[in-house]
PyMOL Python script that loads the backbone (N, CA, C, O; Angstrom):
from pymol import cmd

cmd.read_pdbstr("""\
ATOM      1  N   UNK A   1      -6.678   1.317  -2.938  1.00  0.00           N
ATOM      2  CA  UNK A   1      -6.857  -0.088  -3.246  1.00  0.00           C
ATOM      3  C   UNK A   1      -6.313  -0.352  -4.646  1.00  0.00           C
ATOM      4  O   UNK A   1      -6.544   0.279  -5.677  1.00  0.00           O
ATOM      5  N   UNK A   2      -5.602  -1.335  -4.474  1.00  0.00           N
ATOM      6  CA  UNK A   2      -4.659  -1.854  -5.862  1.00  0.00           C
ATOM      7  C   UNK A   2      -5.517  -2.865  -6.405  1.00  0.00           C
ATOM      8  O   UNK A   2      -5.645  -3.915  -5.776  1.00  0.00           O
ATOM      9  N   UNK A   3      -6.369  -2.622  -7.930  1.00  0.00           N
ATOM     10  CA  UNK A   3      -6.663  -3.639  -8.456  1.00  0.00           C
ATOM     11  C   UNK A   3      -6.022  -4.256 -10.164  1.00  0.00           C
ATOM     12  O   UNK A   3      -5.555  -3.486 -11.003  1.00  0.00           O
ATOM     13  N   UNK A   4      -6.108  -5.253 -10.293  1.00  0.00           N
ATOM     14  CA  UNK A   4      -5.803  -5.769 -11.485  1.00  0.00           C
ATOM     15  C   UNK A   4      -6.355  -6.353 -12.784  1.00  0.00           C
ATOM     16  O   UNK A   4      -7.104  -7.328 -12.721  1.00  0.00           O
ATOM     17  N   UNK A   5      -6.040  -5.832 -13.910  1.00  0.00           N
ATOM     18  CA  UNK A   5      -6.904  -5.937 -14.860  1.00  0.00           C
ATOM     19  C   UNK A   5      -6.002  -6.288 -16.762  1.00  0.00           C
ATOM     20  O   UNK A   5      -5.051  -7.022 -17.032  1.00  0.00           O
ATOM     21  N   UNK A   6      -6.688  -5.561 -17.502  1.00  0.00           N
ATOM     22  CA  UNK A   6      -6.101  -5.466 -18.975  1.00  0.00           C
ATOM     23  C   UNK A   6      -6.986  -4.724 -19.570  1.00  0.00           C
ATOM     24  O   UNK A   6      -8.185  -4.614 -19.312  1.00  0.00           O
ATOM     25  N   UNK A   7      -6.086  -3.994 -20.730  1.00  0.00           N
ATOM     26  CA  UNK A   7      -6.790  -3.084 -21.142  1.00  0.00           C
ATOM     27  C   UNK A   7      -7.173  -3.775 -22.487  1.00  0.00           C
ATOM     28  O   UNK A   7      -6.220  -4.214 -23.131  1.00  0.00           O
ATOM     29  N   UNK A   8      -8.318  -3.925 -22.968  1.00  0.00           N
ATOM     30  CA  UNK A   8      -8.884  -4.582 -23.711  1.00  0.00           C
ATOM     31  C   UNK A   8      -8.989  -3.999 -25.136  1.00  0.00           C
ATOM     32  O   UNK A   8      -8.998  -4.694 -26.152  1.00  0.00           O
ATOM     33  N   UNK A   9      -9.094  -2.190 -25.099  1.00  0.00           N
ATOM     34  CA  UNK A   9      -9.071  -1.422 -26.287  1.00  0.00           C
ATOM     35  C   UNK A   9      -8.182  -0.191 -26.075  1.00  0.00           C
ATOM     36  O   UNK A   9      -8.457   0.484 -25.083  1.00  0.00           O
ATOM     37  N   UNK A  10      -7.125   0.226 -26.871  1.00  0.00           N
ATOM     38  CA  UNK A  10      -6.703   1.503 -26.362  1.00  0.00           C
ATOM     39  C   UNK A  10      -7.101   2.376 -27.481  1.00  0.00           C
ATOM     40  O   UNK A  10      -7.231   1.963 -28.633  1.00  0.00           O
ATOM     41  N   UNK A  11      -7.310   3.731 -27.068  1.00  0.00           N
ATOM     42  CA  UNK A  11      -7.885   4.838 -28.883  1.00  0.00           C
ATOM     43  C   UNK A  11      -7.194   5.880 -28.428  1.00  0.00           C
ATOM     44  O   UNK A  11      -7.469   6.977 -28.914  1.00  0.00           O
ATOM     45  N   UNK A  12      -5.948   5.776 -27.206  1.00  0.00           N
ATOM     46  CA  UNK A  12      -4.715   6.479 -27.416  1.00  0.00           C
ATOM     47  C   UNK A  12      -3.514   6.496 -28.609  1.00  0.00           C
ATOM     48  O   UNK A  12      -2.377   6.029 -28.528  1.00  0.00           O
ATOM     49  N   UNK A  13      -4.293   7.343 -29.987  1.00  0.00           N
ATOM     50  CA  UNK A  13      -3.562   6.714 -31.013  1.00  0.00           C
ATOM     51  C   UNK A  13      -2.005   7.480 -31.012  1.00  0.00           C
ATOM     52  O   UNK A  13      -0.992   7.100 -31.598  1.00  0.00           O
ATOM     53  N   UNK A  14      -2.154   8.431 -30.328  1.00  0.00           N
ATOM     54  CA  UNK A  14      -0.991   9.330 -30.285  1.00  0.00           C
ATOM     55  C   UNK A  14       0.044   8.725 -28.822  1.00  0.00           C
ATOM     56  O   UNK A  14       0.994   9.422 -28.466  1.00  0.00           O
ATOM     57  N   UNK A  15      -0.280   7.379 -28.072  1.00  0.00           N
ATOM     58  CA  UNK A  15       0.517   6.915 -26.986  1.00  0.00           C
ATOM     59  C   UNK A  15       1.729   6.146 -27.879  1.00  0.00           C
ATOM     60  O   UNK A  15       1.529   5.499 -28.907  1.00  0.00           O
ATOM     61  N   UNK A  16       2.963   6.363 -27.267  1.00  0.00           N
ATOM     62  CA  UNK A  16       4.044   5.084 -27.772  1.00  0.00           C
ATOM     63  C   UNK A  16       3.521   3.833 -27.332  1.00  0.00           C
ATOM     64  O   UNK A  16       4.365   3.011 -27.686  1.00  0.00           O
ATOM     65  N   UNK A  17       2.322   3.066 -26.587  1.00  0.00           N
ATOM     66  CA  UNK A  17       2.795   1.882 -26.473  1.00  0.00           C
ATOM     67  C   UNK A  17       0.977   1.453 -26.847  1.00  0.00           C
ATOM     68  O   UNK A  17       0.236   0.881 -26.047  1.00  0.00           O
ATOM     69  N   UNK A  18       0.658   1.826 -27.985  1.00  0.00           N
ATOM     70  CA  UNK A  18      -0.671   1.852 -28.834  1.00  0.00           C
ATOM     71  C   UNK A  18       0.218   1.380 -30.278  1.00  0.00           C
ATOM     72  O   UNK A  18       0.808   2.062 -31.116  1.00  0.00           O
ATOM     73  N   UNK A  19       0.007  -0.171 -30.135  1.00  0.00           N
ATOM     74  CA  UNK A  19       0.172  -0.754 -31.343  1.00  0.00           C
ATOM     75  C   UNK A  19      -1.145  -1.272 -31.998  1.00  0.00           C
ATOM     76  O   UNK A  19      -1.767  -1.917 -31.154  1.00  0.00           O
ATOM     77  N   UNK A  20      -1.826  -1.226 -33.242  1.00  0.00           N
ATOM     78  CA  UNK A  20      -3.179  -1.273 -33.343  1.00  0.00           C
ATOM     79  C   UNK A  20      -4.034  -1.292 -32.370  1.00  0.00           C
ATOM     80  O   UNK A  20      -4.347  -2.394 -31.918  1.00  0.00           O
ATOM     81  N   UNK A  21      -4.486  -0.364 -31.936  1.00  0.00           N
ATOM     82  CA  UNK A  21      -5.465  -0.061 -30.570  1.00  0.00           C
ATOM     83  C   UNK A  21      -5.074  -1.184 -29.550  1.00  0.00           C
ATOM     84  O   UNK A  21      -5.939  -1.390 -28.699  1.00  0.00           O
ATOM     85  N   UNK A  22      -3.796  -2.050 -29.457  1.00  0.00           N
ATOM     86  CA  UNK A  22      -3.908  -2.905 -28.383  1.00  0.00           C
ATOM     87  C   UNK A  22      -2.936  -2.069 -27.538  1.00  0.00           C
ATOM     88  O   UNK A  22      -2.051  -1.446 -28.125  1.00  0.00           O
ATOM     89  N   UNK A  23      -3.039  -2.011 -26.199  1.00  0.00           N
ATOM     90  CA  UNK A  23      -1.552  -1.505 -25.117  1.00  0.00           C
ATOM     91  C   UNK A  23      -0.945  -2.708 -25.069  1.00  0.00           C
ATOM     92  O   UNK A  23      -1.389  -3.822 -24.792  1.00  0.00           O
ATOM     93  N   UNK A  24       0.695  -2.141 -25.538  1.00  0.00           N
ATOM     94  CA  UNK A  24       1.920  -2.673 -25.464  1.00  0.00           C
ATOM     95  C   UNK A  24       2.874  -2.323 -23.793  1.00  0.00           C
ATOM     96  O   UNK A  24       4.042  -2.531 -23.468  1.00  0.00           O
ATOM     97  N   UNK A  25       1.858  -1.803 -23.161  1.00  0.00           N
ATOM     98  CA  UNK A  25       2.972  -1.240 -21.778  1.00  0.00           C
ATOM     99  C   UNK A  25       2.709  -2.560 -21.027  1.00  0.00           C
ATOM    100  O   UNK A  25       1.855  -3.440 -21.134  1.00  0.00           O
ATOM    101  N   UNK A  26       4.260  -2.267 -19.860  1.00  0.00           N
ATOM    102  CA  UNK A  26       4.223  -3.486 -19.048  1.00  0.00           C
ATOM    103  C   UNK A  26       3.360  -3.550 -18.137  1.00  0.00           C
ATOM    104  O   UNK A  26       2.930  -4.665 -17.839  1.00  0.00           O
ATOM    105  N   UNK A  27       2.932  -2.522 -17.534  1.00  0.00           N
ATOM    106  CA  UNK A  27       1.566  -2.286 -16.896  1.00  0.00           C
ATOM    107  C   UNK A  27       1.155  -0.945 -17.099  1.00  0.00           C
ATOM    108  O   UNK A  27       1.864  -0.243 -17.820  1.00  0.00           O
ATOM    109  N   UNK A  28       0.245  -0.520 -16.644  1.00  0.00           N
ATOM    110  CA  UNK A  28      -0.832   0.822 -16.548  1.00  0.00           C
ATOM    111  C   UNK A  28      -1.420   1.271 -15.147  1.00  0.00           C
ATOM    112  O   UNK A  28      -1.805   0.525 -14.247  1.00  0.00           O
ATOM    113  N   UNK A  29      -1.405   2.783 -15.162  1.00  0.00           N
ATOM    114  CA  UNK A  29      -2.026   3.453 -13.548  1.00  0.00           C
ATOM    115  C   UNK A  29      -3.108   4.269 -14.172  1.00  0.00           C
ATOM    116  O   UNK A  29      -2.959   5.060 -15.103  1.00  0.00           O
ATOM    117  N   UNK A  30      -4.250   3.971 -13.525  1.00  0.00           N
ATOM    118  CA  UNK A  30      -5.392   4.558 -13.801  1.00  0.00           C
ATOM    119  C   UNK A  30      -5.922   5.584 -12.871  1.00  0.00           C
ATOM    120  O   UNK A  30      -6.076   5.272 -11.691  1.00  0.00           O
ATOM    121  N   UNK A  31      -6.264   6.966 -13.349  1.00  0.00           N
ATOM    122  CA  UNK A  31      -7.048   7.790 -12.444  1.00  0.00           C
ATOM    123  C   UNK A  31      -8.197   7.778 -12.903  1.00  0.00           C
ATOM    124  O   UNK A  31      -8.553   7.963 -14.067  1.00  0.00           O
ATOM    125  N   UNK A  32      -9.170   7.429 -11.447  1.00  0.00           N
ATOM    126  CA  UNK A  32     -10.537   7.680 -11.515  1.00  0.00           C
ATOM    127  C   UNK A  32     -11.231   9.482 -11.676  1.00  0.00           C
ATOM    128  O   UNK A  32     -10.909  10.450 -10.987  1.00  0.00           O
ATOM    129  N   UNK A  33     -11.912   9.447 -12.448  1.00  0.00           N
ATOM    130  CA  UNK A  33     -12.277  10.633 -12.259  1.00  0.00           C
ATOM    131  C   UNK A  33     -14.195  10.457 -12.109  1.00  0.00           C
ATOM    132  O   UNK A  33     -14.786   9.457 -12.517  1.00  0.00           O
ATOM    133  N   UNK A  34     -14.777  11.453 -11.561  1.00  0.00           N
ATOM    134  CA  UNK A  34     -16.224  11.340 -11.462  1.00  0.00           C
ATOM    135  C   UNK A  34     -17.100  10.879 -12.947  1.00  0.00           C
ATOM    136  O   UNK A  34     -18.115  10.243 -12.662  1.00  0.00           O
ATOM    137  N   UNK A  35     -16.982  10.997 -13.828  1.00  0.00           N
ATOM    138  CA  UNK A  35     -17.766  10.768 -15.066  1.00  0.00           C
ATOM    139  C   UNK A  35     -16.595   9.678 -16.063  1.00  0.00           C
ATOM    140  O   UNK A  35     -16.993   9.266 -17.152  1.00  0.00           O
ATOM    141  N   UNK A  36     -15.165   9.294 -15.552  1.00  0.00           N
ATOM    142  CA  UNK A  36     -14.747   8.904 -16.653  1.00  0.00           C
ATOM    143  C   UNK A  36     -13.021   8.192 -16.156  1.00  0.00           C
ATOM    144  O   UNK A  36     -12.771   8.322 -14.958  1.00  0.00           O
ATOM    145  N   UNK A  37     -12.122   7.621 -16.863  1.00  0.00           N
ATOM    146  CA  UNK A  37     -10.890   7.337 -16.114  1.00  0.00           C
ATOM    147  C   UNK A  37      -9.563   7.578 -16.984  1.00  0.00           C
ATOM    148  O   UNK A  37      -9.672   7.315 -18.181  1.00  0.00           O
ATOM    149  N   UNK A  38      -8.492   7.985 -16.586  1.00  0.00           N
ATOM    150  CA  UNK A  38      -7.259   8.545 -17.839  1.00  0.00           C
ATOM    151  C   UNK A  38      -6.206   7.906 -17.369  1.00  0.00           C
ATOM    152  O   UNK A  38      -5.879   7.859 -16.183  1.00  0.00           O
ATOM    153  N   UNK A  39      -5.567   7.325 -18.415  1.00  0.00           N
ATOM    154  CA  UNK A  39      -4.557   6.296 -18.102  1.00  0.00           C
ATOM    155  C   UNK A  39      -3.460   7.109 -17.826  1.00  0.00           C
ATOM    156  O   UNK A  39      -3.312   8.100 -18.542  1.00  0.00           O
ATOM    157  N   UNK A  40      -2.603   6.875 -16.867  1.00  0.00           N
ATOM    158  CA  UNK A  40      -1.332   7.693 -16.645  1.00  0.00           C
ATOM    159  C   UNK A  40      -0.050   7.420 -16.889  1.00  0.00           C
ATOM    160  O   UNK A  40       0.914   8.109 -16.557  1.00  0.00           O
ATOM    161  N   UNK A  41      -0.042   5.887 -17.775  1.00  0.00           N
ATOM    162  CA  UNK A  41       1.095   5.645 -18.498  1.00  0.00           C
ATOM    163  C   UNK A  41       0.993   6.390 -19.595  1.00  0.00           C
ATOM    164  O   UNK A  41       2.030   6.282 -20.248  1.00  0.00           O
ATOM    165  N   UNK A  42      -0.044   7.334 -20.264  1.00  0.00           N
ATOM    166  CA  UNK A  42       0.150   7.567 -21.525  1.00  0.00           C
ATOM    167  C   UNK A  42       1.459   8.428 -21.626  1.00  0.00           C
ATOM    168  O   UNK A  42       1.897   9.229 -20.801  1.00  0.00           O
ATOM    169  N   UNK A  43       1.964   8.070 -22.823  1.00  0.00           N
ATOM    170  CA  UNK A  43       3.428   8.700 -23.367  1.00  0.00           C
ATOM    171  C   UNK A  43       3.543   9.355 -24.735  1.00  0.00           C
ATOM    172  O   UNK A  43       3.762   8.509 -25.601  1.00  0.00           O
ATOM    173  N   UNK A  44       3.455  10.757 -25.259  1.00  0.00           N
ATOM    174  CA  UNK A  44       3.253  10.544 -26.814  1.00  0.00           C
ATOM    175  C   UNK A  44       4.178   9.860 -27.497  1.00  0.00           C
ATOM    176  O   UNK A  44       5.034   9.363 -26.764  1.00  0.00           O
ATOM    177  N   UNK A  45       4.328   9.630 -28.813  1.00  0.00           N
ATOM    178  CA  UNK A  45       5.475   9.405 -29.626  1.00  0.00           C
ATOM    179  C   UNK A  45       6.835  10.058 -29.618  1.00  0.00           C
ATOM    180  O   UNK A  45       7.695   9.704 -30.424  1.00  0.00           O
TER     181      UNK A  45
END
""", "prot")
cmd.dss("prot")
cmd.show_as("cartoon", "prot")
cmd.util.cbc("prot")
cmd.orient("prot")
């Protein structure tokens, strides 16, 4: 199931598209995990 959203805080400080904690990507894919969720656009610098 495809849902839609925004990421409101990012503290991926080491992602390229983490401009002051806001995400700069054109969109984002999220994996659910049991206790928690990891973004899968992350990219380092």
């Amino acid at each position: 199931m495809r849902e839609e959203g925004f990421v409101s805080i990012c503290s991926a400080g080491q992602c390229t598209y983490n401009e002051n904690n806001q995400c700069h990507a054109d969109g984002v894919e999220v994996a659910i995990h049991a206790d928690h969720a990891d973004c899968q656009t992350f990219q380092t610098e």
